[in-house]
DOMAR-242654 format. One record per atom (N, C-alpha, C): x, y, z. Coordinates in pm, whole numbers, plus 50000, padded with zeros to 5 digits. Layout:
XYZ;...
# end
This chain:
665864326019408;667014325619499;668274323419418;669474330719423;670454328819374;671484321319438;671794314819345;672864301719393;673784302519332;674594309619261;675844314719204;676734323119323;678154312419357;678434318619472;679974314219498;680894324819485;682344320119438;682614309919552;683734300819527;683434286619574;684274282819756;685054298819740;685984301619865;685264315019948;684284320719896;683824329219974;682494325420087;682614330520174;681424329320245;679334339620277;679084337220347;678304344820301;678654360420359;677304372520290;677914383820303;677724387820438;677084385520506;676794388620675;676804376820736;676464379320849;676414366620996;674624366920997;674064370320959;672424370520990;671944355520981;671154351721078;670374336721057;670124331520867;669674344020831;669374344320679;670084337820568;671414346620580;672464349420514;673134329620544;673004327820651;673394308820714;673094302320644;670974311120644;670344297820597;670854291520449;671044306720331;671154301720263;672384298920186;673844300720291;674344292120254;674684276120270;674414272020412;673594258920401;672794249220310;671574258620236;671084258520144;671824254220037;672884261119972;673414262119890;674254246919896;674854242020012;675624232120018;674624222020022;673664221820022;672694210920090;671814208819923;672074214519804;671854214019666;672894207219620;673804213519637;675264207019570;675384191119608;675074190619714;675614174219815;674634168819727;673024171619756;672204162019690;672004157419556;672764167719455;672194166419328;672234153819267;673554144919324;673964138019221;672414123619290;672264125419441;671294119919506;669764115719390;669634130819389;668444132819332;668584133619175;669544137319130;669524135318942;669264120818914;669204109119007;668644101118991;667474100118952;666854104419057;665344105619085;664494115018942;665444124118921;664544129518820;664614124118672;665994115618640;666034115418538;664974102718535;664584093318630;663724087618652;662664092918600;662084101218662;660794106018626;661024109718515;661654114418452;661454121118301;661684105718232;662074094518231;662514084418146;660844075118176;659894074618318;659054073218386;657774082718415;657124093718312;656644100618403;655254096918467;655134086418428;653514083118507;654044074718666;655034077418689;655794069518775;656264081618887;655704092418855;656554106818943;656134100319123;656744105319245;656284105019316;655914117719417;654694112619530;654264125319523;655114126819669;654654141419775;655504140819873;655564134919989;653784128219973;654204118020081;654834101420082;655214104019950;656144090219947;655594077519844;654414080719783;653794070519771;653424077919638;653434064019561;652964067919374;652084077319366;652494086319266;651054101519220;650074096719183;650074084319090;648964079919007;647954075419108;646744071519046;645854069919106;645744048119130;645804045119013;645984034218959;647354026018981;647644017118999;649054006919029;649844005218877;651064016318846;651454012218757;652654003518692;652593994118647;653893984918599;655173988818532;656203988718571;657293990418488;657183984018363;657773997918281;657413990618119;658483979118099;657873972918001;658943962917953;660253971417835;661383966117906;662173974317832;663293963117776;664393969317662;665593956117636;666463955817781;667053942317720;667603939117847;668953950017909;669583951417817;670073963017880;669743977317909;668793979017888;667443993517952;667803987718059;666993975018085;666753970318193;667873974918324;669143967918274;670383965818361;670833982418408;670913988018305;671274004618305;670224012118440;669474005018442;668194013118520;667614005218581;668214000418655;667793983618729;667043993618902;667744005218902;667394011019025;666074015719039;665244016118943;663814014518925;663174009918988;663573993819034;663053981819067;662763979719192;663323995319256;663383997119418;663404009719453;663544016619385;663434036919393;662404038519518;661024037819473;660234040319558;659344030119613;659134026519732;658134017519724;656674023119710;655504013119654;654034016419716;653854006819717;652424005919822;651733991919864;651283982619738;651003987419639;650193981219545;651583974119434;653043975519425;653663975319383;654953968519457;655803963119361;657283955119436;657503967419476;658303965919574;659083980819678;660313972919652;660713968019618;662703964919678;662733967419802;663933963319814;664913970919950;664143984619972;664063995319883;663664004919933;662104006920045;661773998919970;660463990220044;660173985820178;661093977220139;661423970120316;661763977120420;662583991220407;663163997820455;662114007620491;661114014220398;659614019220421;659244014320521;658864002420530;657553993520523;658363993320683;659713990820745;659723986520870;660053999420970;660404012420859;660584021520967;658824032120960;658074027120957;656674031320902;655314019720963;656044019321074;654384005121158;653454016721144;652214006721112;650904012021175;650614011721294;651434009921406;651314016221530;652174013221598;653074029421624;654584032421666;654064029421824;652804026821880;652524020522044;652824014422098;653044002521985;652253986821992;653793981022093;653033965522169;654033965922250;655663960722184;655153951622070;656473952421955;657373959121921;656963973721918;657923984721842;659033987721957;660043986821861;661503987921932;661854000021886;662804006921939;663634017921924;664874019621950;665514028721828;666914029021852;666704048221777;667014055421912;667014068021893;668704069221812;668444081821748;669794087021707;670354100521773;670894097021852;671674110321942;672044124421851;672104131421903;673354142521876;674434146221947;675344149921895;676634153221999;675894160622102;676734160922261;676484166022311;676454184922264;677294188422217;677804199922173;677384202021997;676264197421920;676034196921857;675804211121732;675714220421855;675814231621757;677354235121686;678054225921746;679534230921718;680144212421599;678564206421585;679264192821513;679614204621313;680474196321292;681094206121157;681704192521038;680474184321094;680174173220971;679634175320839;680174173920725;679394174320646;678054165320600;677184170120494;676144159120471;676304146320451;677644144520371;677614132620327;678514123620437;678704124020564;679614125720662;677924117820767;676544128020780;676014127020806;674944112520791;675164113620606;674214104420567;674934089020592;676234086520554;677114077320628;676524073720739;676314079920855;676114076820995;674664074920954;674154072520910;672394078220883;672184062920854;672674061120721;673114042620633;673214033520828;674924036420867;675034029220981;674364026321089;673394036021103;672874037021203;670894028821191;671164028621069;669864024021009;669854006420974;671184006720960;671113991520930;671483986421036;672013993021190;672193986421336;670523983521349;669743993721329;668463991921338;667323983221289;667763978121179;667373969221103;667393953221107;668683954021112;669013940421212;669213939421363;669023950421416;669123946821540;670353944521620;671383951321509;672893950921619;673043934921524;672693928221392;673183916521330;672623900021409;671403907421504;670653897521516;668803900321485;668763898221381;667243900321322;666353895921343;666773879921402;665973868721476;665113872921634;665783888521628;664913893321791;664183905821698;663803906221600;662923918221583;663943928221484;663893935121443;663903948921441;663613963721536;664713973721520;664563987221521;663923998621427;663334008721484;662334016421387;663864031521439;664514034121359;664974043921397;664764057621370;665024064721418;664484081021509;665384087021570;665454099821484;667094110321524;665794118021656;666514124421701;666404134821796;666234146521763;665334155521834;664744171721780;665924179421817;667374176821793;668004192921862;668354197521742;669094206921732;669584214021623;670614212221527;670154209521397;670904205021292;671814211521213;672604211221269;673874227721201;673454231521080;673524224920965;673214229320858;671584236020863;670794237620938;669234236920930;669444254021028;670594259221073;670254271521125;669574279821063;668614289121121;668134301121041;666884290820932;666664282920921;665574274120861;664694281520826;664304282320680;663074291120653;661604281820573;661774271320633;660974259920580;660284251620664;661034253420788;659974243420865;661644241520993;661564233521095;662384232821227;664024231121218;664694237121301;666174235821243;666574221721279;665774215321244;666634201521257;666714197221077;667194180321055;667334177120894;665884173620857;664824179720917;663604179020879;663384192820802;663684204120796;663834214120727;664114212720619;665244203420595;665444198920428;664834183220412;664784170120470;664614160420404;663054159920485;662794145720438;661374139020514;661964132120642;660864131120775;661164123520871;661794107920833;662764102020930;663084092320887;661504081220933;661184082921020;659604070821046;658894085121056;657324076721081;656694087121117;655914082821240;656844076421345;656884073921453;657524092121515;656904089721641;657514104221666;658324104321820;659324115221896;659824109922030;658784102722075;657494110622113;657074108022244;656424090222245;656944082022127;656514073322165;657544061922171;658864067722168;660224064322240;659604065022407;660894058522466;660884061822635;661874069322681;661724081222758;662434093622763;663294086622858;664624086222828;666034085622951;665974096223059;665634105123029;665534116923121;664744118623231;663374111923184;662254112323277;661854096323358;663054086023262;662754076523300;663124073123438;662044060823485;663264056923631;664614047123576;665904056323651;667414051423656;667624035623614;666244027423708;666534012023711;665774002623597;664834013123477;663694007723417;665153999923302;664123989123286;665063981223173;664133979423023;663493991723026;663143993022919;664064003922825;664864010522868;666054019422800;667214013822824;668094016222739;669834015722716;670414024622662;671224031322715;671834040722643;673794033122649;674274032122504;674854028122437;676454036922525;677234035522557;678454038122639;679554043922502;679274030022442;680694032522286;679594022922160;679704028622070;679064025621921;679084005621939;679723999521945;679643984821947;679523978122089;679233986222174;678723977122336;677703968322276;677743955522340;676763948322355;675583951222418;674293947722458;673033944722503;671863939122499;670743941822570;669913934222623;668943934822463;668643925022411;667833931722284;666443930722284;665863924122365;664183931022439;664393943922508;665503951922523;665113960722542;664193968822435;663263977722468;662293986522415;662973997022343;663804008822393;664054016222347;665884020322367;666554018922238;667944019022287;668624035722203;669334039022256;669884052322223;671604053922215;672094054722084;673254053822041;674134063122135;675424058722102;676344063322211;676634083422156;677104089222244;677644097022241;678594104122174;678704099922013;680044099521951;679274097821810;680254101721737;680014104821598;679784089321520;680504084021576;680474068021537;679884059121565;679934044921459;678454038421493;678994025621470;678064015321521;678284000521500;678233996821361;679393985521289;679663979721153;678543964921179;677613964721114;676513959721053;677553944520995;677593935820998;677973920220929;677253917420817;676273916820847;675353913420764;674023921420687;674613925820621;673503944320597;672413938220484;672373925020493;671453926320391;670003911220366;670623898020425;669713890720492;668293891220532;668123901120590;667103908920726;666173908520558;666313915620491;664973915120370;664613903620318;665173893420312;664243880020289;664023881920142;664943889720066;664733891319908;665383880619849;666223875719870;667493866519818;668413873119723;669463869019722;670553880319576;670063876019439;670533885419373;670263887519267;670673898919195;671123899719032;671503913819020;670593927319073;669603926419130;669173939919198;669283942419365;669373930219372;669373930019569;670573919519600;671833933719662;672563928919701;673163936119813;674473936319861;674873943219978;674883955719923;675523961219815;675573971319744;674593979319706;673233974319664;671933978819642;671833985819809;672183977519928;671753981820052;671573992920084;673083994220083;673854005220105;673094020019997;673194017319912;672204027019793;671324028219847;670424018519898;668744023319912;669024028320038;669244021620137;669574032320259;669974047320252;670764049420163;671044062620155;669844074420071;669434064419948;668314068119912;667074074020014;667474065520083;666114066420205;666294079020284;667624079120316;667664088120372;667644103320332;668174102920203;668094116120118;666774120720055;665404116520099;664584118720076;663814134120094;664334142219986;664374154720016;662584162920002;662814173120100;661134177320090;660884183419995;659584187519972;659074190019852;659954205219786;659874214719857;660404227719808;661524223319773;662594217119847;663964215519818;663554208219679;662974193919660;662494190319564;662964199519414;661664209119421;661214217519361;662704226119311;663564235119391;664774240419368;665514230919279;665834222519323;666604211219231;666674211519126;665194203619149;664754201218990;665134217118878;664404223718931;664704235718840;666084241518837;666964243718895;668364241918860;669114230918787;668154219118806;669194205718670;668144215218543;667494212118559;666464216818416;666954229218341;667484238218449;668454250318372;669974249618343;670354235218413;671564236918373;672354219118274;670984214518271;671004202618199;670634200618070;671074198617930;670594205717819;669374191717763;668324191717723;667064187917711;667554172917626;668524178217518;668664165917475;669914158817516;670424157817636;671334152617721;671154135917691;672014129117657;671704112417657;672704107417787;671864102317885;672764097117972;673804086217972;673704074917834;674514068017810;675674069617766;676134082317704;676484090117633;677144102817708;676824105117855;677294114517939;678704108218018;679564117318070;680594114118177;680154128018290;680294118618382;679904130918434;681474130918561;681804146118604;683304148418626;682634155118761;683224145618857;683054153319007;684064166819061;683574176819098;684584188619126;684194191219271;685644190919361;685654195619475;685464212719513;684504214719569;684184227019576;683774229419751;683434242819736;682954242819896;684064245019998;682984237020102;684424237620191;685364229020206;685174217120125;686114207720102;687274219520072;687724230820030;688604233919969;689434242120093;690564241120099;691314251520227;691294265720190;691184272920300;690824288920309;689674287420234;688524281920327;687304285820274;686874299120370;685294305820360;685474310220458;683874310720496;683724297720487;682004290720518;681714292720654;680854296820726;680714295320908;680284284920864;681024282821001;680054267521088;680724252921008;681464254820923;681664241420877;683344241020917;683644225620881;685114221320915;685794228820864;687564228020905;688074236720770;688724225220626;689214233920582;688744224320413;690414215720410;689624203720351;691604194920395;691984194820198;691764203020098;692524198120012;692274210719921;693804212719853;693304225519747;692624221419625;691904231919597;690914228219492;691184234419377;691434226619273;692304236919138;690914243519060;691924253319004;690764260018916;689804251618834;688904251818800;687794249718727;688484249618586;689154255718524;689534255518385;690974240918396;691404241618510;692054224518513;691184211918497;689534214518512;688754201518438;688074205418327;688124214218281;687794217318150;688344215818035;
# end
């Protein structure tokens, strides 16, 4: 698949196809810097690769090597990348471990669905726009709206259609086409607003992003709007204590981590585009790496389906 693609043009037809892969194309770019984590990981780690269902390749429980202390500090994100059972998980862990019950039934499990606009085929958010709300919406869930002392939320977007995911040639146009489910809790074991009775006080559906409510409720469903409740305390709820690896800042990282958990094919593309365009003996201590606005960030783009672009984007030979 070719991914060389001038940075103001759009694609060459309107076909589902032609969508998918420029979607595609933006949905590489957004993640790389996500995932150049992850790989340079594995290449610095490789008995440490993970596989696609989330959980260490190896067969055996393996230990982070002992490294100097500043290895250590440089690459402290190790210490929480991925969780497995047999191993510390970090934050990333905790965050596993609570949106992942062994039984999404049970009368415990709470819910906090994630809406879509009503008009969602016409939302013209970008990813990283997305994953923002993804973080916010995960840590309302986590604590519980900043009271943790009533439980936890297992949160769960909704099956409609994920703009970027039109024309999907991988699997459903929602952000399951490109990433992993956020639980693997599924709707039907939410309680449907739709089918519910009007007076059951086992649902809430959310009016404006910070309304108050009932927090035994069972199943609650974010408001109507792009925006979401500010979290106080984003980081407590794990029972880790601070420390240079677990802090509010780590949160925020692993949450997003979590959420950028991309599927295997996308995986796969990635990787082989850093690998062709990353030179072998690259030292990352030793790298700067120079962010360039591209896409549709740039005005007179002529991308379907996305916002229009709020800033000019200078030539490429102005960061060179």
């Amino acid at each position: 698949m070719e991914a060389k693609t001038s940075p103001n043009r759009g694609t060459p037809n309107n076909s589902p196809r032609a969508s998918s892969l420029t979607q595609f194309r933006m949905i590489v770019v957004s993640v790389t810097c996500a995932t150049l984590v992850s790989v340079v990981n594995n290449i610095i780690m490789p008995n440490d690769r993970l596989s696609s269902s989330g959980n260490r390749s190896h067969d055996t429980p393996q230990k982070y090597p002992k490294t100097s202390k500043k290895l250590t500090k440089d690459q402290h994100i190790n210490t929480f990348w991925w969780p497995s059972p047999e191993e510390y998980g970090g934050i990333l862990g905790k965050i596993h471990d609570f949106q992942n019950p062994s039984d999404c039934s049970a009368a415990s499990a709470k819910f906090f669905v994630w809406r879509s606009k009503s008009d969602n085929e016409n939302d013209t958010r970008g990813l990283t726009a997305w994953a923002h709300a993804a973080s916010s919406h995960m840590l309302h869930a986590l604590t519980d709206a900043d009271q943790p002392e009533a439980g936890h939320r297992i949160l769960i977007n909704d099956d409609k259609l994920f703009p970027m995911a039109k024309g999907c040639e991988h699997g459903p146009e929602t952000r399951e086409c490109y990433f992993e489910p956020l639980t693997n809790c599924k709707l039907s074991d939410v309680d449907d607003y739709e089918t519910a009775d009007p007076k059951s006080t086992k649902i809430k559906i959310l009016s404006k992003p910070d309304e108050e409510y009932d927090r035994s409720v069972r199943t609650l469903y974010t408001s109507d709007s792009i925006w979401f409740r500010k979290v106080k305390d984003m980081y407590s709820w794990t029972g880790l204590g601070f420390n240079s690896q677990h802090s509010t800042i780590h949160m925020t990282a692993a949450s997003l981590a979590y959420y950028f958990r991309v599927k295997p094919w996308l995986r796969k593309e990635i990787d082989e585009r850093l690998r062709r365009n990353i030179p072998l003996d690259l030292n990352p201590q030793r790298t700067i790496g120079v962010p360039i606005r591209r896409s549709d960030k740039c005005r007179r783009h002529a991308i379907e389906g996305s916002a229009p672009g709020e800033m000019e984007c200078p030539p490429l030979e102005e960061y060179l």
